[in-house]
N, C-alpha and C positions, 0 to 999 in steps of 0.2 A: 163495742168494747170500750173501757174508759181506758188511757192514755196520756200520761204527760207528755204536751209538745211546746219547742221553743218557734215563735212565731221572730222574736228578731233575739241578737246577741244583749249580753250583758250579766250582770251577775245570775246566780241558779235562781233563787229566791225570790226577785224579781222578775224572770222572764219567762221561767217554767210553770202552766196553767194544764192542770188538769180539764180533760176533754170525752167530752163522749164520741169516739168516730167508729168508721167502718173498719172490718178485722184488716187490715194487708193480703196482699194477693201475692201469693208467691212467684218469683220468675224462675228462668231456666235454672236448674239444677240448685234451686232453694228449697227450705221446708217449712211450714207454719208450724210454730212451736208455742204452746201453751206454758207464760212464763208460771216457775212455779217460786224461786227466789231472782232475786239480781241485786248483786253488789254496786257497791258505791265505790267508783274509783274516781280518782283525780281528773285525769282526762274528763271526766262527767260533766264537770267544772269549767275546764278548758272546753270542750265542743260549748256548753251555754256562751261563754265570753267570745266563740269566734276565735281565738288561740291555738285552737288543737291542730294537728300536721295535714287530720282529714277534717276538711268542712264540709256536711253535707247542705242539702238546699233546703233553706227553710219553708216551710215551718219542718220539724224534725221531733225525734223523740229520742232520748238520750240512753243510758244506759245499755254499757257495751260487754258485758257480763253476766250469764243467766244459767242457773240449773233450769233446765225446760222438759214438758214432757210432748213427747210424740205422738202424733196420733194414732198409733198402736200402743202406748203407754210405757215405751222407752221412758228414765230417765235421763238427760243428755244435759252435759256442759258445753256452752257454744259463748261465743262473741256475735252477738247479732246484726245482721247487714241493716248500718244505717242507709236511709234515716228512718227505717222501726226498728227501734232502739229497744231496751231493756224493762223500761219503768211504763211497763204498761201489760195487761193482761195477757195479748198474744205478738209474739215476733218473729221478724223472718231472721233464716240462719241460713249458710252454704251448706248443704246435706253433705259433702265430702268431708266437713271439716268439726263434725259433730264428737265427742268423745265421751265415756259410758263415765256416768255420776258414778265415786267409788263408794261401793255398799257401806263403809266404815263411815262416811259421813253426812250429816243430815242437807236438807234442803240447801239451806244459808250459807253453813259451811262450805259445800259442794260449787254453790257458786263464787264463793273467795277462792276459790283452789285453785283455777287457772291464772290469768295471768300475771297476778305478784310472785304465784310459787314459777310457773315458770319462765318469767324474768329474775327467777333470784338462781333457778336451777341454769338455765343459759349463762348468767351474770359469771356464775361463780366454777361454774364448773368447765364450760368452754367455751369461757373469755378468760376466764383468771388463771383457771386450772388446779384451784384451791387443792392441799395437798392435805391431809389426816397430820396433828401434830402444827401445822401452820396457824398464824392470829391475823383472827379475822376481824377486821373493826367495824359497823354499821353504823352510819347516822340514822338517826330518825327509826329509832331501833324500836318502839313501842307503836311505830303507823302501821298502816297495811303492806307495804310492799317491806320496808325494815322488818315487820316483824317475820315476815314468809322466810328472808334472810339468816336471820336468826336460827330458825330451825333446823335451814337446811345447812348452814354450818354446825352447829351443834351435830347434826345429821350425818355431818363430813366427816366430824373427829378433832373440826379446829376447835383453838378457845378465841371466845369468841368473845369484843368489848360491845356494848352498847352506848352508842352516844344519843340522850333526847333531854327533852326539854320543859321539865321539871320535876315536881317527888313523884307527883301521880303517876306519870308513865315511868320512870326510874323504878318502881313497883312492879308495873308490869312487863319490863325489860326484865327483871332478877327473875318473876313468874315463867315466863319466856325461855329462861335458859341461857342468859348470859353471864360469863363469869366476872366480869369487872363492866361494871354501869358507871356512866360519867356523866352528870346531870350538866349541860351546858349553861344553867341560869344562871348557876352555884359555884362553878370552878372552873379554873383553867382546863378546857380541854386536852391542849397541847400538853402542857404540865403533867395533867394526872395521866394520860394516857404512856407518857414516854418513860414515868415514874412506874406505871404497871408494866411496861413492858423491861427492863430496865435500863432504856435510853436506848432501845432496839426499833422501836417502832412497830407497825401490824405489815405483814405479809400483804395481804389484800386488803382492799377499804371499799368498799358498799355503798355507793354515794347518791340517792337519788333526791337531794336538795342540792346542791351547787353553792353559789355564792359562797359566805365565810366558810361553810362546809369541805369546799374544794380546798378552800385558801389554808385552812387544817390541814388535810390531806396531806396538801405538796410538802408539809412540815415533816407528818409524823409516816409516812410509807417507809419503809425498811428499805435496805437496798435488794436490787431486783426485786422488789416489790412491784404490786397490779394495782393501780385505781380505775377500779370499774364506774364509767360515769354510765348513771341508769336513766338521770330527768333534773328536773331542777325546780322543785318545789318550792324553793324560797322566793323565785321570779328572775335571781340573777342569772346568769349564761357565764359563766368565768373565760378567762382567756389566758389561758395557761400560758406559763412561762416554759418554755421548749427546752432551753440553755440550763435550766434546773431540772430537768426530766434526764438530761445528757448527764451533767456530772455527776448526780447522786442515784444514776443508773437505776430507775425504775419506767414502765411502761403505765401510760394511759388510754385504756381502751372503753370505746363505746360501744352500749347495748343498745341497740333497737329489735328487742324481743318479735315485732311484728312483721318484719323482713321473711322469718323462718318461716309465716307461713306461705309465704312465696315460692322463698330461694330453695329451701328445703324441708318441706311438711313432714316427712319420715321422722324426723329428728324432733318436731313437736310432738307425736303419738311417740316418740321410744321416750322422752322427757314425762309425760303422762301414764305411760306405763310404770314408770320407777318412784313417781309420785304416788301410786296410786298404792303401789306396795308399802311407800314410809308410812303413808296414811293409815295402811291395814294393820299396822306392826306400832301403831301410834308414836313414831319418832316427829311425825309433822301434823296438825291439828292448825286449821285456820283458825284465830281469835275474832270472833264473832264477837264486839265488845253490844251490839245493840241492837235487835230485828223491831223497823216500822210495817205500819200497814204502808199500802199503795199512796194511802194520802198524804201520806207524810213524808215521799222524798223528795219532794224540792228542797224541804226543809235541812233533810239527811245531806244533800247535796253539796248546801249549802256549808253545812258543816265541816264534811271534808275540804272543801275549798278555803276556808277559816285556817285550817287546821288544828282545828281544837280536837278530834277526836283520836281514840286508839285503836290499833286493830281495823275491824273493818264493820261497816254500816250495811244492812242487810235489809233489802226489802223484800219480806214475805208475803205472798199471795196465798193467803189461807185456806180462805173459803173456795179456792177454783176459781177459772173465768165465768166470767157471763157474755152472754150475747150481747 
């Protein structure tokens, strides 16, 4: 089967070589899955550089995201057991932890649905506790995991602000479902957000860049308000001021969306179950901003790790595997 693998660290671009090798053999309680899409997340980027939380052993293949089909012709959403990764013909998955592709959405889509939407379903709903009538504010509101955000506030009933980072995704923020877009290139964010809300602040904040994005945050959070930190896309790791969380009486909670499949798997199938439904009733729709072939995601990879792009990058396996 052909397969992208990282032989050593460093950028995507450079270190990710398409390969001809043998399928993967599956271990105890794994299943061989025939990839049919696999998204492009950030982590992608980070496992290439040696950054990421999990390192597996090189050489490796990346891509931790895939609508797959079974060898009885299931189609299945999984996170695949590195190091056979996603960006490659066939991968291996944990058979317990396999979840049914929803009929409402196609290949690509199916495989965005997991973990931005349910990092933004955990984020907002049992870390925040976002409430119908609450403002909800998103950075990075036109990427892939902001935009999943997006929806699923909108979804919620909050109004919901988008903060990114120029006209082009400020488009597709308003496309999106946001009611107040605040283009960071262009304007004060602090300013126009406290001016839209009216010097109230947002309820919850969405925050999976860090750095000046956090340093927003501690400004414009409402009182008893939620900052959900998701990641930190801009590179920085902020270090919160505690003493300003005490007087202006708001909570900062961390998401590590990948703990649940641990601590408590139940609670990722009942999140999947309720995804599955907004999706059927189309309140939630992955933006698929772009489907390559297989050859093309180092490139795709790359990209996201730039972040230059919106929505989410989809590698589609067309034609089927081959031997």
């Amino acid at each position: 089967m052909q397969a992208w693998q990282v032989h050593e660290n460093g950028e995507p671009s450079e270190v990710m070589r398409l390969h001809h090798i043998e399928r993967p053999t599956p271990g105890d309680g794994q299943v061989l899955l025939r990839v049919r899409a696999a998204n492009v997340n950030f982590p992608d980027a980070l496992l290439c550089r040696g950054q990421y939380q999990v390192r597996p052993p090189l050489p490796f293949t990346p891509g931790v995201e895939i609508c797959g089909e079974t060898e009885d012709g299931r189609r299945v959403i999984a996170n695949p057991a590195l190091p056979h990764g996603g960006f490659a013909e066939y991968a291996l998955a944990d058979a317990r932890a396999l979840l049914p592709a929803p009929e409402s959405l196609d290949d690509a889509e199916a495989a965005a649905l997991h973990i931005g939407y349910q990092t933004g379903w955990f984020g907002l709903h049992r870390r925040a506790r976002l409430e119908a009538g609450e403002t909800l504010l998103v950075h990075a509101a036109a990427g892939g995991v902001g935009s999943a955000a997006v929806q699923l506030g909108k979804a919620a009933g909050a109004t919901v602000i988008g903060v990114v980072g120029g006209a082009d995704k400020a488009a597709v923020a308003r496309r999106l479902g946001c009611d107040v877009v605040v283009d960071r290139r262009s304007e004060d964010v602090v300013a126009a957000v406290k001016e839209a809300t009216g010097g109230r602040g947002a309820d919850v904040i969405y925050d999976p860049v860090g750095g000046e994005a956090y340093a927003q945050s501690a400004k414009l959070v409402a009182f008893e308000g939620r900052i959900v930190v998701v990641g930190f896309a801009s590179g920085t790791i902020p270090s919160p001021a505690l003493n300003h969380a005490l007087v202006k009486n708001y909570s900062i909670v961390g998401l590590h969306w990948g703990l649940y499949n641990t601590k408590n798997p139940k609670l990722v199938q009942r999140c999947h179950e309720e995804l599955t439904e907004l999706a059927a009733r189309g309140a939630i729709k992955p933006l698929v901003s772009e489907r390559v072939p297989l050859a093309e995601a180092a490139g795709a990879v790359q990209r996201v790790a730039d972040g230059v792009t919106t929505g989410r990058i989809a590698v589609v396996l067309e034609n089927g595997a081959v031997a």
